[in-house]
PAGU-944465 format. One record per residue (C-alpha): residue number from 1; chain; x, y, z. Coordinates in pm, 1 decimal, padded with zeros to 6 digits. Example, Ala and Ser with C-alpha at 12.3 -4.5 7.8 and 13.67 -1.06 7.14 Angstrom:
2
num,cadena,px,py,pz
1,A,01230.0,-00450.0,00780.0 $
2,A,01367.0,-00106.0,00714.0 $
***
This chain:
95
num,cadena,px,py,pz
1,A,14406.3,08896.8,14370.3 $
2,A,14229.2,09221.0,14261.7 $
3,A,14183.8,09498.1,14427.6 $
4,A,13947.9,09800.6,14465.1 $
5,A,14014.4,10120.2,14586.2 $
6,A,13658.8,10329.3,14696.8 $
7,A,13672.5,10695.5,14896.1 $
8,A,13392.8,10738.7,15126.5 $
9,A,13187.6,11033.4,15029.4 $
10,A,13109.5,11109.2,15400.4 $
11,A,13412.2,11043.4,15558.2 $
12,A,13661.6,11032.7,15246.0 $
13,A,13812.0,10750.7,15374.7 $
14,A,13991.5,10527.7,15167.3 $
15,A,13864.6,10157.9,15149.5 $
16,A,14061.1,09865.4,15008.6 $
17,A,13811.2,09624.5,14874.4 $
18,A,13859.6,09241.4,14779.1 $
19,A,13712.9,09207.7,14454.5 $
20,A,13650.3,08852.2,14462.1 $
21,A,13471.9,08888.6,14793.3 $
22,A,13354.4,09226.5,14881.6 $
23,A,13564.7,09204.3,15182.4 $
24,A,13707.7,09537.5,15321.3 $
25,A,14086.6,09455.5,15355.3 $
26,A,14178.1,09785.9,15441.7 $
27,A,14055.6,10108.1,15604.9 $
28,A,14229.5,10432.9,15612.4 $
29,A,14133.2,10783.2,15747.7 $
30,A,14173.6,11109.7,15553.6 $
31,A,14435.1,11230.3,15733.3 $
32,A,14311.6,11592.5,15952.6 $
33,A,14468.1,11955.2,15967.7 $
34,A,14571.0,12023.8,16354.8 $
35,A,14308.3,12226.4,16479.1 $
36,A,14358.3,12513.9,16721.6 $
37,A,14288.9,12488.9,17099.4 $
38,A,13988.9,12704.9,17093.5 $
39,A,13828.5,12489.6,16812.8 $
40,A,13926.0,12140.0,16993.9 $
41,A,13735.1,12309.9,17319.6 $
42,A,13452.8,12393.9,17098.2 $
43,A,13425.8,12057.1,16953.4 $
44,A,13467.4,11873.3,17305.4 $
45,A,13175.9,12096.3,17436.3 $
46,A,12966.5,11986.1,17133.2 $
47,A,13049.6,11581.2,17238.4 $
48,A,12947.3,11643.2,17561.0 $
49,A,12647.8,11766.5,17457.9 $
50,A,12571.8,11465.0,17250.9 $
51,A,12615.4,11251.2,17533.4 $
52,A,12415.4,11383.1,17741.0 $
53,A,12130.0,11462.6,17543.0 $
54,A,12238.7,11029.9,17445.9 $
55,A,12222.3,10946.9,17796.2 $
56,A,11887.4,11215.9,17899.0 $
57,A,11696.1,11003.7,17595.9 $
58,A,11791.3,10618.7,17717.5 $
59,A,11732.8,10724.9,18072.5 $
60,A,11370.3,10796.2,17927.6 $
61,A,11307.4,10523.9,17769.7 $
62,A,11419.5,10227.7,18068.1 $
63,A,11154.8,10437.2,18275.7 $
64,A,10864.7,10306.2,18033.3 $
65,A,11051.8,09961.3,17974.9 $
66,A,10959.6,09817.8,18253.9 $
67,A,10544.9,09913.3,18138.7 $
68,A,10598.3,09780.4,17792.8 $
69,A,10782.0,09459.5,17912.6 $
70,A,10445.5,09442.8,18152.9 $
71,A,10220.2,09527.1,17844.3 $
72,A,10413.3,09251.9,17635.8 $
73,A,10422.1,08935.7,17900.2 $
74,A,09999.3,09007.8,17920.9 $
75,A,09954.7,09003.4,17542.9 $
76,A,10178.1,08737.1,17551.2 $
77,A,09950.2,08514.2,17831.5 $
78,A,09618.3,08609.6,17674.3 $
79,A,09762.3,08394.1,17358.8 $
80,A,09882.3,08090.0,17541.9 $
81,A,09556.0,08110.6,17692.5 $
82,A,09372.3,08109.2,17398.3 $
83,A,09624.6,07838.2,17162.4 $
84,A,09621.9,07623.0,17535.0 $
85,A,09433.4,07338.8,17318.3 $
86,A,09687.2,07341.3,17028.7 $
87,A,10006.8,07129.5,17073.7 $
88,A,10301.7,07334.3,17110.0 $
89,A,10527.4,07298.3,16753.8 $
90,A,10840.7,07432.5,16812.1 $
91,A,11015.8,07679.4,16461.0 $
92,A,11324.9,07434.2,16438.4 $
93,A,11125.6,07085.4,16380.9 $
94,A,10978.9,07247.4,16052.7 $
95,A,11260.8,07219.5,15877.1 $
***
């Protein structure tokens, strides 16, 4: 069995890759200096600023899901209305 070796330009991770099936066999990280205290605190701040702005944005966007779910099941009744004289032909007997 052949195998590849790849680095990851973003990460520079090394990837072990089956040749004869593109599979990833292996994955391993590029190992990371130890960082001081004051840059781990740093970094942590950054996360949590992530997540919230993460959480803020899909807080925003459930409060207008329920309109477009409303907007979608209308469109959705004005054509069954209209195809209400065609036979219904379901994808899966086309085959």
């Amino acid at each position: 069995m052949e195998r590849i070796t790849v680095i990851c330009p973003c990460c520079e991770a090394a990837l072990t890759i089956d040749a004869m099936t593109g599979s990833i066999i292996s994955h391993e990280e590029k190992k990371k200096p130890l960082a001081s205290f004051d840059e781990l605190k740093g970094e942590l701040g950054k996360q949590k600023e992530l997540r919230d702005a993460l959480f803020s944005q899909e807080m925003s966007s459930m409060k207008d899901r329920g309109r477009l779910l409303d907007e979608k099941f209308r469109e959705a009744m004005k054509k069954a209305d209209v195809d209400k004289d065609k036979p219904f032909k379901n994808p899966l007997d086309l085959d």
